[in-house]
Structures are given as C-alpha cells and as structure tokens.
N, CA, C and O atoms as a CHARMM CRD file, in Angstrom:
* protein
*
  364
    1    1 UNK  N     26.92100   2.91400 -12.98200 PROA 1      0.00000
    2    1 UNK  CA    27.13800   2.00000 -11.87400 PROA 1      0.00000
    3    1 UNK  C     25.85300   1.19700 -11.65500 PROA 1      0.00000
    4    1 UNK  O     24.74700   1.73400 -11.59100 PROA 1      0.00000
    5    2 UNK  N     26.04100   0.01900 -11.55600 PROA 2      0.00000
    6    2 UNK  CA    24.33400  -0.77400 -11.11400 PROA 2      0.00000
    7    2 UNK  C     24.85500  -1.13200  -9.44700 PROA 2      0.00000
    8    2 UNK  O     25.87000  -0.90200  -8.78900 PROA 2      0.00000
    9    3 UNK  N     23.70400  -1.73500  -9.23800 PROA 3      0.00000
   10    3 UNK  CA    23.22900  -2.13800  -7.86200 PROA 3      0.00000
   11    3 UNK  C     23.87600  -2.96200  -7.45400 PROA 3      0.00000
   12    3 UNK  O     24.26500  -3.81200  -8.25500 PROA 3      0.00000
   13    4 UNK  N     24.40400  -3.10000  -5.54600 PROA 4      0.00000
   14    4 UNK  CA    25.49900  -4.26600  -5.22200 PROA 4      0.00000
   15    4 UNK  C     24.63900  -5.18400  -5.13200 PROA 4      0.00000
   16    4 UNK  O     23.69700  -4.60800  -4.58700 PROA 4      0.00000
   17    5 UNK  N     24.29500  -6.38000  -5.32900 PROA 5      0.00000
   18    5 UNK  CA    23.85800  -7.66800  -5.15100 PROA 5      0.00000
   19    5 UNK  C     23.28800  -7.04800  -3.33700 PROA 5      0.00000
   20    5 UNK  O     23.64100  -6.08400  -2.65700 PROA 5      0.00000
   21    6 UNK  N     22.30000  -8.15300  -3.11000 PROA 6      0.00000
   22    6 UNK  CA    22.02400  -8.04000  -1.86600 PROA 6      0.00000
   23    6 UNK  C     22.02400  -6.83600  -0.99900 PROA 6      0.00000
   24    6 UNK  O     22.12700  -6.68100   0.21800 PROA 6      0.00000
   25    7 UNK  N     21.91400  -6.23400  -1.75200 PROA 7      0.00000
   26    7 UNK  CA    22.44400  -4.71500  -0.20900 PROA 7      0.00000
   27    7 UNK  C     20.85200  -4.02300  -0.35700 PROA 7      0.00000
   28    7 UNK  O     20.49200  -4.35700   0.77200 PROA 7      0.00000
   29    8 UNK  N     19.84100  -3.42400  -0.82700 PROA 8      0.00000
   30    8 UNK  CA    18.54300  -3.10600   0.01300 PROA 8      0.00000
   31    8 UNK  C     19.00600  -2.06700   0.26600 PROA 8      0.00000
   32    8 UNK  O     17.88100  -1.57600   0.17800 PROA 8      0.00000
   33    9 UNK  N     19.82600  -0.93300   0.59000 PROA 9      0.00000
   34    9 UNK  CA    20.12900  -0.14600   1.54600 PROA 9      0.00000
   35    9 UNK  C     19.30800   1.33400   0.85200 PROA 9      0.00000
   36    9 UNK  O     19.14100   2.25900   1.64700 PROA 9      0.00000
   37   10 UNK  N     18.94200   1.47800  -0.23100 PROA 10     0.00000
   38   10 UNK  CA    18.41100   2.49000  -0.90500 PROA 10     0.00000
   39   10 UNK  C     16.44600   2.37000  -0.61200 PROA 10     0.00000
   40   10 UNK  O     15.49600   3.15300  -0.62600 PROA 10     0.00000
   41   11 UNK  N     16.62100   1.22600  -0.42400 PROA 11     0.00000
   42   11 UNK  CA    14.60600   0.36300   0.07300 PROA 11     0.00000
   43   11 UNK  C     14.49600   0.81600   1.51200 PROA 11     0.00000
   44   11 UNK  O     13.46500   1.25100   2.02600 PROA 11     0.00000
   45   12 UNK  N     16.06700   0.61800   2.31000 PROA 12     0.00000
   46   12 UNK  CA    15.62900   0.87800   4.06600 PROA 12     0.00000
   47   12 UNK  C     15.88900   2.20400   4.56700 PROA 12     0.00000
   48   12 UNK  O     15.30900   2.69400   5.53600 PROA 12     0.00000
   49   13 UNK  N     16.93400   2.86800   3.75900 PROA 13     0.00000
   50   13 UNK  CA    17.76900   4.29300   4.64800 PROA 13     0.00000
   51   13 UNK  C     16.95800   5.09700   5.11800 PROA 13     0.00000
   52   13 UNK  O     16.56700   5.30300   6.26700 PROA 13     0.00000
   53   14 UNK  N     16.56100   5.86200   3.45600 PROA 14     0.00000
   54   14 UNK  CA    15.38400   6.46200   3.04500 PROA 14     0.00000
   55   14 UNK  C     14.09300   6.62700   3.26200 PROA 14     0.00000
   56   14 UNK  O     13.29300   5.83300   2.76600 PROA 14     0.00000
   57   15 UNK  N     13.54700   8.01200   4.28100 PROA 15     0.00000
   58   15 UNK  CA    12.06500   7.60800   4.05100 PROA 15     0.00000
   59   15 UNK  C     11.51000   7.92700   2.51300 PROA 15     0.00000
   60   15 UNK  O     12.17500   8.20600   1.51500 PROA 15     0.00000
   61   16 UNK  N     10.02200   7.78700   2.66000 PROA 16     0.00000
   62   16 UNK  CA     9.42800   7.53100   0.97400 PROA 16     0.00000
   63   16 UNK  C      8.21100   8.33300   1.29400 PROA 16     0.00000
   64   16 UNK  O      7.40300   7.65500   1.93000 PROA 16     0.00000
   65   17 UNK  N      7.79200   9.62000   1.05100 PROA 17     0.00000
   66   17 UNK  CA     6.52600  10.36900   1.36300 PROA 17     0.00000
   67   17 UNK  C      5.36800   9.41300   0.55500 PROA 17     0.00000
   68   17 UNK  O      4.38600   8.88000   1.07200 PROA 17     0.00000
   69   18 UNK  N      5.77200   9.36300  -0.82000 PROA 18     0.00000
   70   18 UNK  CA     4.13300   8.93800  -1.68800 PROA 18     0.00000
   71   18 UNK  C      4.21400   7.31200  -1.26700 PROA 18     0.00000
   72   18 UNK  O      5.17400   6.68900  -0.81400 PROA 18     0.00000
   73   19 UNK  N      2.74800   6.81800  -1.60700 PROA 19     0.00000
   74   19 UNK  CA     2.54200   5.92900  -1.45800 PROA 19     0.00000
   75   19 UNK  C      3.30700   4.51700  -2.02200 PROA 19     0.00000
   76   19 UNK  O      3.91900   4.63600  -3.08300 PROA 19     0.00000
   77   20 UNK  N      3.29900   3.12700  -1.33200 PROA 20     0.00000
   78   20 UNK  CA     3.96200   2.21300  -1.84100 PROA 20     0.00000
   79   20 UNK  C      3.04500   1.20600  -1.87400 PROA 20     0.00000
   80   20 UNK  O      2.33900   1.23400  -0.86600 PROA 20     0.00000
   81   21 UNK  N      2.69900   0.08800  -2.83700 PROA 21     0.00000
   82   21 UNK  CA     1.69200  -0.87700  -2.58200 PROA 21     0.00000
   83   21 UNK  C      2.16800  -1.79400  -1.34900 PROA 21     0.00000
   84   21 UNK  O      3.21500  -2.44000  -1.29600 PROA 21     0.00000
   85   22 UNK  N      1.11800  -1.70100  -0.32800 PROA 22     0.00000
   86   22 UNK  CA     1.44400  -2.14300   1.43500 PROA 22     0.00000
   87   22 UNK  C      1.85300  -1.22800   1.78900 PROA 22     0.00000
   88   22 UNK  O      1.96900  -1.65100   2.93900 PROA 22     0.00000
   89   23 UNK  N      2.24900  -0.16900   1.86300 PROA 23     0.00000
   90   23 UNK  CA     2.51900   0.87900   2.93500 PROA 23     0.00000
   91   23 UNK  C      1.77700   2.13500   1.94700 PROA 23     0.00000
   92   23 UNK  O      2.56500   2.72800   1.21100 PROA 23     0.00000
   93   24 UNK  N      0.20100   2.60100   1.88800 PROA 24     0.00000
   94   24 UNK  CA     0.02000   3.35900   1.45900 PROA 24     0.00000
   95   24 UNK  C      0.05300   4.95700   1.99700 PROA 24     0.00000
   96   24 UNK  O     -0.56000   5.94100   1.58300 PROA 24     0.00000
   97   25 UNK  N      1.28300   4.76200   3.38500 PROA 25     0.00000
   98   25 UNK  CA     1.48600   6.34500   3.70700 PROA 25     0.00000
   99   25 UNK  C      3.04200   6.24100   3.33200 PROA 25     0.00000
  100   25 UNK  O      3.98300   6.75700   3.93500 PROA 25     0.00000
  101   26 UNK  N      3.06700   5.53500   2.31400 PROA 26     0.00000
  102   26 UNK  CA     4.78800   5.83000   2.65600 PROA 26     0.00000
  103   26 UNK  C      5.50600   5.15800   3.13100 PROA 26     0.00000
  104   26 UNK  O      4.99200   4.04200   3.20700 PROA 26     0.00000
  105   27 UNK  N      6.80800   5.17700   3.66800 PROA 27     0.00000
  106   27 UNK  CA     7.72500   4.45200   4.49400 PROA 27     0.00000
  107   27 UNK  C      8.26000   5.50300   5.45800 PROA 27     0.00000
  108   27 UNK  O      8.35400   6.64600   5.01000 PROA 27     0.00000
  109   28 UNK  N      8.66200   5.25300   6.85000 PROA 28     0.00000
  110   28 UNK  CA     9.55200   6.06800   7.41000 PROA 28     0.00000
  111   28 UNK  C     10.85600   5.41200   7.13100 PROA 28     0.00000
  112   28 UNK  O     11.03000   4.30500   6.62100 PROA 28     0.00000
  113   29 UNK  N     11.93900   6.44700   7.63100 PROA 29     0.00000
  114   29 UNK  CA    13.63400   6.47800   7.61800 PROA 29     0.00000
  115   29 UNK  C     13.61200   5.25500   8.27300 PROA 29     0.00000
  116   29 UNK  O     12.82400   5.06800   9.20100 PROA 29     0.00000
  117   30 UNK  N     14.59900   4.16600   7.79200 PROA 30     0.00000
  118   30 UNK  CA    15.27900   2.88500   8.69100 PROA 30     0.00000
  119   30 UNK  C     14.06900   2.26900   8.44700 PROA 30     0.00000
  120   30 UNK  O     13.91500   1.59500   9.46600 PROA 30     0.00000
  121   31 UNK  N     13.13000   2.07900   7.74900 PROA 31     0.00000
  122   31 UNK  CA    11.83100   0.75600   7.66500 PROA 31     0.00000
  123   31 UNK  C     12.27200   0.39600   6.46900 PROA 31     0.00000
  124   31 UNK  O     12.40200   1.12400   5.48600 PROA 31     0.00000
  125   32 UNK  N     12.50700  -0.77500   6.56600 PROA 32     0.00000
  126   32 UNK  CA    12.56800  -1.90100   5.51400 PROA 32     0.00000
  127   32 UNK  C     10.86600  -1.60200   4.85000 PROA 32     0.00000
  128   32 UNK  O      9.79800  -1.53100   5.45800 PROA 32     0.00000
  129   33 UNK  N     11.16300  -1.47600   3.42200 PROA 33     0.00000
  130   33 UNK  CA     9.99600  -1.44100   2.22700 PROA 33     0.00000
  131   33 UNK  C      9.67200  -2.87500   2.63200 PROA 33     0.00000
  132   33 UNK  O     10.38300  -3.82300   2.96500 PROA 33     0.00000
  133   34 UNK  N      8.56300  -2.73700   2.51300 PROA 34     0.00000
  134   34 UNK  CA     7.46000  -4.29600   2.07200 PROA 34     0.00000
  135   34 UNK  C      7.25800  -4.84700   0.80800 PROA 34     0.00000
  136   34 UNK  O      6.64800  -5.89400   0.59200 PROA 34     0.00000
  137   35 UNK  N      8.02500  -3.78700  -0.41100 PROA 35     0.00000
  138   35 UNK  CA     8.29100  -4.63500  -1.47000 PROA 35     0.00000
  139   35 UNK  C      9.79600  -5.13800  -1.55700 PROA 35     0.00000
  140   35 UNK  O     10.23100  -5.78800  -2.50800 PROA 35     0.00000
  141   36 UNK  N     10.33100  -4.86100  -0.75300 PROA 36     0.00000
  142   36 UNK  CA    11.63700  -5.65700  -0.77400 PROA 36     0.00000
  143   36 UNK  C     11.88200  -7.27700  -0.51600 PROA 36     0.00000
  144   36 UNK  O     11.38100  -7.94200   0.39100 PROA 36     0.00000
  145   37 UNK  N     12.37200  -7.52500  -1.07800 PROA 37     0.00000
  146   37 UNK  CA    12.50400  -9.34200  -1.05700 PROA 37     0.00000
  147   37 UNK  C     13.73900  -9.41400  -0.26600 PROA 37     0.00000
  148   37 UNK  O     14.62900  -8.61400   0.02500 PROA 37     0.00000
  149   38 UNK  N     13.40500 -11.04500   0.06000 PROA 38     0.00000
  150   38 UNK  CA    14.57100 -11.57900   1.49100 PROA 38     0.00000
  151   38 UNK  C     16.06700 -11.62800   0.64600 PROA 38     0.00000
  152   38 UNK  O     17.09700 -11.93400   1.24700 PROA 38     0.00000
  153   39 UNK  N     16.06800 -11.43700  -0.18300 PROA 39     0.00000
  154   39 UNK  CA    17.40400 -11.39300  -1.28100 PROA 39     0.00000
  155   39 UNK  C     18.02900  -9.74500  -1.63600 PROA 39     0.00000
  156   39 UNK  O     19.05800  -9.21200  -2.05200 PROA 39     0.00000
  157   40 UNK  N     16.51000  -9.34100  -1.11500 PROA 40     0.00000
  158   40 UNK  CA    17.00500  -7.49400  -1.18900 PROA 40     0.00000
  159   40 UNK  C     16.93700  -6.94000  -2.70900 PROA 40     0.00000
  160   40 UNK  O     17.75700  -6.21700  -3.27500 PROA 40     0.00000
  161   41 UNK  N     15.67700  -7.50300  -3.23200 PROA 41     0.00000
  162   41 UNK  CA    15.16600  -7.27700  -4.75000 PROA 41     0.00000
  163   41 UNK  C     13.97800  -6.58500  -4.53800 PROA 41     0.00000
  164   41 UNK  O     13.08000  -7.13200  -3.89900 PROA 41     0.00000
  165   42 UNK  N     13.78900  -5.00800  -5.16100 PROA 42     0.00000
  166   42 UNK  CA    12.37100  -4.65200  -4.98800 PROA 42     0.00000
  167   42 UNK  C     11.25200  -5.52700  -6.44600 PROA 42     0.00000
  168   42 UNK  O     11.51800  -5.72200  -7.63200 PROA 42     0.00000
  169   43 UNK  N     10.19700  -5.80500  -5.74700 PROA 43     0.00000
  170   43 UNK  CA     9.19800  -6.37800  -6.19000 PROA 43     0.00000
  171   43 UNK  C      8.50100  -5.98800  -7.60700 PROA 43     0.00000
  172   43 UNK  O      8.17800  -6.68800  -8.56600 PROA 43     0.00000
  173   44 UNK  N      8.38400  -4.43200  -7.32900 PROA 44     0.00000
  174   44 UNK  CA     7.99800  -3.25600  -8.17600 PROA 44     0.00000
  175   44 UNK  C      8.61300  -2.86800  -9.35700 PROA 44     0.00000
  176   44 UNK  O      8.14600  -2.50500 -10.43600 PROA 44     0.00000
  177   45 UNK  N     10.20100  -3.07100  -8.79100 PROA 45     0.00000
  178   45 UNK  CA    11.26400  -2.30900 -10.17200 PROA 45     0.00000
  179   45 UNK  C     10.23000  -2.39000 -11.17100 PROA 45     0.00000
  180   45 UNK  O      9.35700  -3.25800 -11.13700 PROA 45     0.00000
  181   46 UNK  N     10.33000  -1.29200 -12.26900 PROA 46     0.00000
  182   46 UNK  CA    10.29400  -1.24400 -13.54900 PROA 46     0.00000
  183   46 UNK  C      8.32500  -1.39300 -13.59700 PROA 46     0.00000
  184   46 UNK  O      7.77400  -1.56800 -14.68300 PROA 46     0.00000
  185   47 UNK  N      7.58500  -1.30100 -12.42000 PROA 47     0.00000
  186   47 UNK  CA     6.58300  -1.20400 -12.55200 PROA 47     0.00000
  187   47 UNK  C      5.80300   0.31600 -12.26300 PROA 47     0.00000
  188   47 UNK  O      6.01300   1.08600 -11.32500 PROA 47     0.00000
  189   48 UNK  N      4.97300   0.44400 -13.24000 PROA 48     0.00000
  190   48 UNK  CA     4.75300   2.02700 -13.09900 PROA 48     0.00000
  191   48 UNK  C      3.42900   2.37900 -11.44100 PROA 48     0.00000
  192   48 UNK  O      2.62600   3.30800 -11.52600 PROA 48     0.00000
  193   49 UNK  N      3.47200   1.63500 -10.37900 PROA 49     0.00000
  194   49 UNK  CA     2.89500   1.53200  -8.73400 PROA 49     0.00000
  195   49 UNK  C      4.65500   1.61100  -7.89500 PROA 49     0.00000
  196   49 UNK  O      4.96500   1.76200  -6.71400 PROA 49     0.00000
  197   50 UNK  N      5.73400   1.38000  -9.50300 PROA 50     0.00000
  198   50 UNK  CA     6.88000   2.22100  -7.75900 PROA 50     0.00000
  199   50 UNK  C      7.16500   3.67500  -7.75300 PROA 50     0.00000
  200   50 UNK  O      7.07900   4.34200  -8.78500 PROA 50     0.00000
  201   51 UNK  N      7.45200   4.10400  -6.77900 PROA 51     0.00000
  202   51 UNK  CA     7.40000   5.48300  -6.61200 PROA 51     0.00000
  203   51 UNK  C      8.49000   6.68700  -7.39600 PROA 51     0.00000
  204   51 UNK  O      9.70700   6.61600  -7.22600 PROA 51     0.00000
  205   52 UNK  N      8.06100   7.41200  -7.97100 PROA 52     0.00000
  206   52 UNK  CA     8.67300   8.32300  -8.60100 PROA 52     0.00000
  207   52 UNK  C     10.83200   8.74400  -7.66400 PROA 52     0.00000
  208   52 UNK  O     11.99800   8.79000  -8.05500 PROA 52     0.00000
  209   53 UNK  N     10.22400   8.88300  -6.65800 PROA 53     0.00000
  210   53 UNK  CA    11.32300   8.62100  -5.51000 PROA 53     0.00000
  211   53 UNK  C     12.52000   7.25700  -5.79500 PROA 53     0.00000
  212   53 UNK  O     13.73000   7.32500  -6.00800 PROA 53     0.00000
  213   54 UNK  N     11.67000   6.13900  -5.70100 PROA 54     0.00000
  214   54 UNK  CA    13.09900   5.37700  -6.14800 PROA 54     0.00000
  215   54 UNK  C     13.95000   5.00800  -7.40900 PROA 54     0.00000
  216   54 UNK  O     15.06600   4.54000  -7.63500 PROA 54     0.00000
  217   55 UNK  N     12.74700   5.50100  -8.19800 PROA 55     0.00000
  218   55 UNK  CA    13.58500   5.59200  -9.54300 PROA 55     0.00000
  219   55 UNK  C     14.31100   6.67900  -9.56900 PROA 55     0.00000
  220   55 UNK  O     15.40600   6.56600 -10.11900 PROA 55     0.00000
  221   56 UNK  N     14.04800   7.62700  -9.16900 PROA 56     0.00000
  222   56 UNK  CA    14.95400   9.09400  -9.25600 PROA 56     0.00000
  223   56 UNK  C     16.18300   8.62500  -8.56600 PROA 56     0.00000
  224   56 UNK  O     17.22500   9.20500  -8.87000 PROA 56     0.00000
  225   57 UNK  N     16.25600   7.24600  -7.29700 PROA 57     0.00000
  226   57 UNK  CA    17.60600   7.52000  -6.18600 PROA 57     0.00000
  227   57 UNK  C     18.61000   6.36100  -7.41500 PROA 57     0.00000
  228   57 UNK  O     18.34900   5.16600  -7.54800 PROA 57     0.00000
  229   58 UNK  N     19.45100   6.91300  -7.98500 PROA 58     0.00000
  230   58 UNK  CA    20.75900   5.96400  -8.71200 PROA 58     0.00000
  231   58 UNK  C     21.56600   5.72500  -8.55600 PROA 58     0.00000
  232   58 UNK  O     22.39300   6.61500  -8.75100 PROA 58     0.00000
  233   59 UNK  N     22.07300   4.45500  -8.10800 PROA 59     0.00000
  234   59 UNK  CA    23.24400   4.25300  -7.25900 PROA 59     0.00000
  235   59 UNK  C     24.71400   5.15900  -8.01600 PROA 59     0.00000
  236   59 UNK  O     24.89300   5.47600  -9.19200 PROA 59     0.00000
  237   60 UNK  N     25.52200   5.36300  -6.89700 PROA 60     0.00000
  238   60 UNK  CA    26.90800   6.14100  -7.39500 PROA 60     0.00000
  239   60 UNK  C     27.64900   5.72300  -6.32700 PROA 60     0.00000
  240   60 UNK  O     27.32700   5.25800  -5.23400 PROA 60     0.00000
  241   61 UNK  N     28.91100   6.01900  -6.93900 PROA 61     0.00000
  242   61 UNK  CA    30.13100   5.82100  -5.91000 PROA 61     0.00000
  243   61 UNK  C     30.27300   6.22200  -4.82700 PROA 61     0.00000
  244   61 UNK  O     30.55700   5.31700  -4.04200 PROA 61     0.00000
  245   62 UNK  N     30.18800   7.46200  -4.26900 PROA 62     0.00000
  246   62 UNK  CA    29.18200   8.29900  -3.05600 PROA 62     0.00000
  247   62 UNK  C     28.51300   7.60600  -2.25900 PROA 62     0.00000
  248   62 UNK  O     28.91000   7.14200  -1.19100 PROA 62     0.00000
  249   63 UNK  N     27.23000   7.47600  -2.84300 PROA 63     0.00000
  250   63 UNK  CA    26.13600   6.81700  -1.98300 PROA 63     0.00000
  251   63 UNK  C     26.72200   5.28500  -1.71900 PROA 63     0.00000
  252   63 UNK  O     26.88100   4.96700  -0.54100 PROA 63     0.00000
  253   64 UNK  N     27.02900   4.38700  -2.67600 PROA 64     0.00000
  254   64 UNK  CA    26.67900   2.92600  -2.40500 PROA 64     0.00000
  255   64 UNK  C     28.03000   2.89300  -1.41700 PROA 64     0.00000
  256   64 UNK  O     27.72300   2.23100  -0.42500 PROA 64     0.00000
  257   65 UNK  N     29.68800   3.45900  -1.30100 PROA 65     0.00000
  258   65 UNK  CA    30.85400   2.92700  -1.36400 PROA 65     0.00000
  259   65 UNK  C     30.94300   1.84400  -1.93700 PROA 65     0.00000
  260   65 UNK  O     30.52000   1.40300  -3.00600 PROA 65     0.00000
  261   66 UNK  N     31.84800   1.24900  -0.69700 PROA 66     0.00000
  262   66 UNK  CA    32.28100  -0.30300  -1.18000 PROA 66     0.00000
  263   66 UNK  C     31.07000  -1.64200  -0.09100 PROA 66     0.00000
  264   66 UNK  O     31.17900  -2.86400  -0.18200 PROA 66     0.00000
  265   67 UNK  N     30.37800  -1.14300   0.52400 PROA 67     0.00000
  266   67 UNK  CA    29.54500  -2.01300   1.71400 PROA 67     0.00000
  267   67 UNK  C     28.37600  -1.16600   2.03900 PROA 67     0.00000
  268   67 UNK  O     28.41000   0.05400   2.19900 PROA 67     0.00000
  269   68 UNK  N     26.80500  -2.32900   2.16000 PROA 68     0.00000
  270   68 UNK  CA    25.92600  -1.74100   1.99000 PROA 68     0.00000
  271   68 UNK  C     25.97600  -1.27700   3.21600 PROA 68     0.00000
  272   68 UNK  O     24.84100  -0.95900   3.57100 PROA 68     0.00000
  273   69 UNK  N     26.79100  -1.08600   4.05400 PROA 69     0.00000
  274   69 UNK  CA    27.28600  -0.85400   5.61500 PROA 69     0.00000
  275   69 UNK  C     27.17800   0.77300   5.37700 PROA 69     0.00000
  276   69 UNK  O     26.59400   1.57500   6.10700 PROA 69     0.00000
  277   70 UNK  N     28.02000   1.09000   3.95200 PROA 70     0.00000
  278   70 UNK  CA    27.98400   2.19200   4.11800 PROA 70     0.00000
  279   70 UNK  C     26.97200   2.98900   3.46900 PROA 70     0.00000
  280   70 UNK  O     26.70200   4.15600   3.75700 PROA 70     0.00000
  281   71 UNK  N     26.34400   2.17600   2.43700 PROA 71     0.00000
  282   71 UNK  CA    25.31500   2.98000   2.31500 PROA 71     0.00000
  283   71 UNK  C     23.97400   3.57600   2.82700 PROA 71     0.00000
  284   71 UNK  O     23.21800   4.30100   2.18100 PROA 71     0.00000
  285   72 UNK  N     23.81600   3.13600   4.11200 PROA 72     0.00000
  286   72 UNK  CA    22.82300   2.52200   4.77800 PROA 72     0.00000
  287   72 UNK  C     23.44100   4.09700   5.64500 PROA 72     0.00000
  288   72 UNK  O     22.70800   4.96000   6.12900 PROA 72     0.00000
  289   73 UNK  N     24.62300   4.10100   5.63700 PROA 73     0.00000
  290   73 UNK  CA    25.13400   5.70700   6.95900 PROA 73     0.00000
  291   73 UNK  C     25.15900   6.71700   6.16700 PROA 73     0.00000
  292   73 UNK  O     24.84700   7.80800   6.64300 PROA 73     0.00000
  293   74 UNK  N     25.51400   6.63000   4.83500 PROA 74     0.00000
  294   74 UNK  CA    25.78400   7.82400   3.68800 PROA 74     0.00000
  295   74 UNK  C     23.76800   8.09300   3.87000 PROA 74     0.00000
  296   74 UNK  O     23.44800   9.19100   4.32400 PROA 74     0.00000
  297   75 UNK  N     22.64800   7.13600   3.52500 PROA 75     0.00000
  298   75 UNK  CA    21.42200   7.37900   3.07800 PROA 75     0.00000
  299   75 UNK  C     20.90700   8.02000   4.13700 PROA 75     0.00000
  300   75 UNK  O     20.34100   9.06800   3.82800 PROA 75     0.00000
  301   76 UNK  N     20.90500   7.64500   5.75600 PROA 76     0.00000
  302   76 UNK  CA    20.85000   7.98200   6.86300 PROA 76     0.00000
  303   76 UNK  C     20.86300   9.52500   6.92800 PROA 76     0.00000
  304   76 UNK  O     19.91200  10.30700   6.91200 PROA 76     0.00000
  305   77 UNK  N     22.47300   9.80600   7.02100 PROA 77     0.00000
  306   77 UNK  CA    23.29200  10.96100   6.99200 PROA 77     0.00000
  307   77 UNK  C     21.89200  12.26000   6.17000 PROA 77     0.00000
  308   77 UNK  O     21.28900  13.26100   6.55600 PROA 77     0.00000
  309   78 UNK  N     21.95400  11.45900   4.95700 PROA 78     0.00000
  310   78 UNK  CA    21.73300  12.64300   4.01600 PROA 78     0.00000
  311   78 UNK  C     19.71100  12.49300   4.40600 PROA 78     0.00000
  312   78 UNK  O     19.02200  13.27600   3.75300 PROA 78     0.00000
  313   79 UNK  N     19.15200  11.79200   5.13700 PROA 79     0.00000
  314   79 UNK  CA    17.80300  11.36000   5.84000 PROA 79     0.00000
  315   79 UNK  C     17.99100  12.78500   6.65100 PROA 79     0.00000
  316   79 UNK  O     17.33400  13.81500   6.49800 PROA 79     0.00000
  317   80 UNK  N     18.92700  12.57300   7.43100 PROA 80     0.00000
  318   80 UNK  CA    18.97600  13.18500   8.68600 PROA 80     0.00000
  319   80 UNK  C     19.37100  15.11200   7.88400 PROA 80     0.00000
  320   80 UNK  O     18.88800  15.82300   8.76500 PROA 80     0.00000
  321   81 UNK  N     19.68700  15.65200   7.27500 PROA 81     0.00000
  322   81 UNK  CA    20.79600  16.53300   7.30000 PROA 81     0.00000
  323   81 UNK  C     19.32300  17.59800   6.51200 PROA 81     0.00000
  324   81 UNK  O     19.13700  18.76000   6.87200 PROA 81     0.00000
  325   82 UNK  N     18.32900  16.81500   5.31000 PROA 82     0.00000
  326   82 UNK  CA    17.12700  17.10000   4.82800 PROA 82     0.00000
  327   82 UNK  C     16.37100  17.12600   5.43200 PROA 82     0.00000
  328   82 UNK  O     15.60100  17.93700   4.91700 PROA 82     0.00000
  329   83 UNK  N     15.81400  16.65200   6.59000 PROA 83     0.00000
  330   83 UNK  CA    14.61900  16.30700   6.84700 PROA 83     0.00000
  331   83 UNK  C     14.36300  17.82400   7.87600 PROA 83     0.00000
  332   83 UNK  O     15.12200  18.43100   8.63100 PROA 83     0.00000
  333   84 UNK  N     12.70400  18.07800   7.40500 PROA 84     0.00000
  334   84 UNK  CA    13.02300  20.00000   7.78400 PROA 84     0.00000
  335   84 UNK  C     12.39900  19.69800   9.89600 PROA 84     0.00000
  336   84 UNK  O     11.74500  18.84000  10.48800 PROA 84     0.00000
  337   85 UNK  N     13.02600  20.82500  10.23100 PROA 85     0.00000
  338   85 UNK  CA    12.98600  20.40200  11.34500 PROA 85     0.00000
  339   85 UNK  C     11.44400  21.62100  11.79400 PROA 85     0.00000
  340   85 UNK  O     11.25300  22.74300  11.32300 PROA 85     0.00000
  341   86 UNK  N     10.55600  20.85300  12.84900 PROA 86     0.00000
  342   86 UNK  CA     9.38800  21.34700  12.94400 PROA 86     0.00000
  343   86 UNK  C      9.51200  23.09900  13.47700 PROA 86     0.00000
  344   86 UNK  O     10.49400  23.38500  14.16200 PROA 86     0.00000
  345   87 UNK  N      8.73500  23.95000  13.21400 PROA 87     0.00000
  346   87 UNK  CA     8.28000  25.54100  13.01900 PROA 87     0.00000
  347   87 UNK  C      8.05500  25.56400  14.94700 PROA 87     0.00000
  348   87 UNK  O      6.98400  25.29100  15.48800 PROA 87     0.00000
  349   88 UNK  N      8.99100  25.84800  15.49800 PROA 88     0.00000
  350   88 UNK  CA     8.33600  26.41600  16.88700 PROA 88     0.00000
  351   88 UNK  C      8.15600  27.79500  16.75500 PROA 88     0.00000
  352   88 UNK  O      9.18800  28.45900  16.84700 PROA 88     0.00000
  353   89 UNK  N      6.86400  28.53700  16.51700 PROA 89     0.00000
  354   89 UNK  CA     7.04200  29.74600  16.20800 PROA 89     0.00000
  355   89 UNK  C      6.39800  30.19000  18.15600 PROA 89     0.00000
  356   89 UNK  O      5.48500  29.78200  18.87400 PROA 89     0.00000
  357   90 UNK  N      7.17800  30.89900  18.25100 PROA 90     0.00000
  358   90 UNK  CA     6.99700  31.69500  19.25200 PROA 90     0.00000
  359   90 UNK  C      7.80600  31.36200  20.32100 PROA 90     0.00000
  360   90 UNK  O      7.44600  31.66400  21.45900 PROA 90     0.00000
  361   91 UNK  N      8.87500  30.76800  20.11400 PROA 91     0.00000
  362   91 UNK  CA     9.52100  30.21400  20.84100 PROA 91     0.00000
  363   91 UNK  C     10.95400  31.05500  20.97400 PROA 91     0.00000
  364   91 UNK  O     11.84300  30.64600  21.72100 PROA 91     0.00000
C-alpha cells in the first residue's frame, strides 16, 4: 500500500522520542513535524537524519482507512492506548 496524497497524518498523530532536524527533542502526539511540507511531503524521506521511527511506521489498510480523518484517530488511539502511564509508587 503507498501513501494517500496529502494526508501527513503518520508526521502529526504520532509522538517521535529521537531526534528530528528542528525539533531536536523529538515531537509530541498531535504536533505537526517541521519537516513536513504544506502539501504534507516529509522533507527527509529517504534521508539517513529521518528517524528510525518513521521509516519503521508503513502505511496499511488499518492505519490509513479510507480518510486521513481516520488516520489521524486510528494513530491517536494507538498514541493514547501505548503511552506508559507515570509510576505513583506509594500511592
């Protein structure tokens, strides 16, 4: 499966721990990448400064559906469901 035209939604859902050139802590969840273009093209593709992370994420039927509407709630979803929740020890 390749990429829908215009949709970005794999650049914004997602946070990004390692570094990105312009955001060298990363990205948080729901931040538009700073290598993303106003057309929703990363800058980086295929350059060895993008992160191990977005080459690993490959679009599928799952993630993208049919609207980057939904990929943007599927990337979210699965943001939200991973992300470890902080140690109150003694609580």
């Amino acid at each position: 499966m390749n990429c829908r035209d215009n949709c970005g939604a794999c650049c914004t859902a997602p946070s990004i721990t390692s570094p990105i050139p312009g955001m060298p802590d990363g990205k948080p969840a729901g931040v538009r990448c700073v290598q993303l273009t106003d057309d929703n093209l990363c800058r980086i593709f295929g350059k060895p400064e993008r992160p191990a992370f977005c080459g690993g994420l490959q679009p599928s039927e799952e993630m993208c559906g049919t609207s980057r509407e939904h990929a943007i709630q599927w990337l979210g979803e699965l943001e939200r469901v991973t992300t470890p929740t902080p140690d109150y020890a003694g609580q």
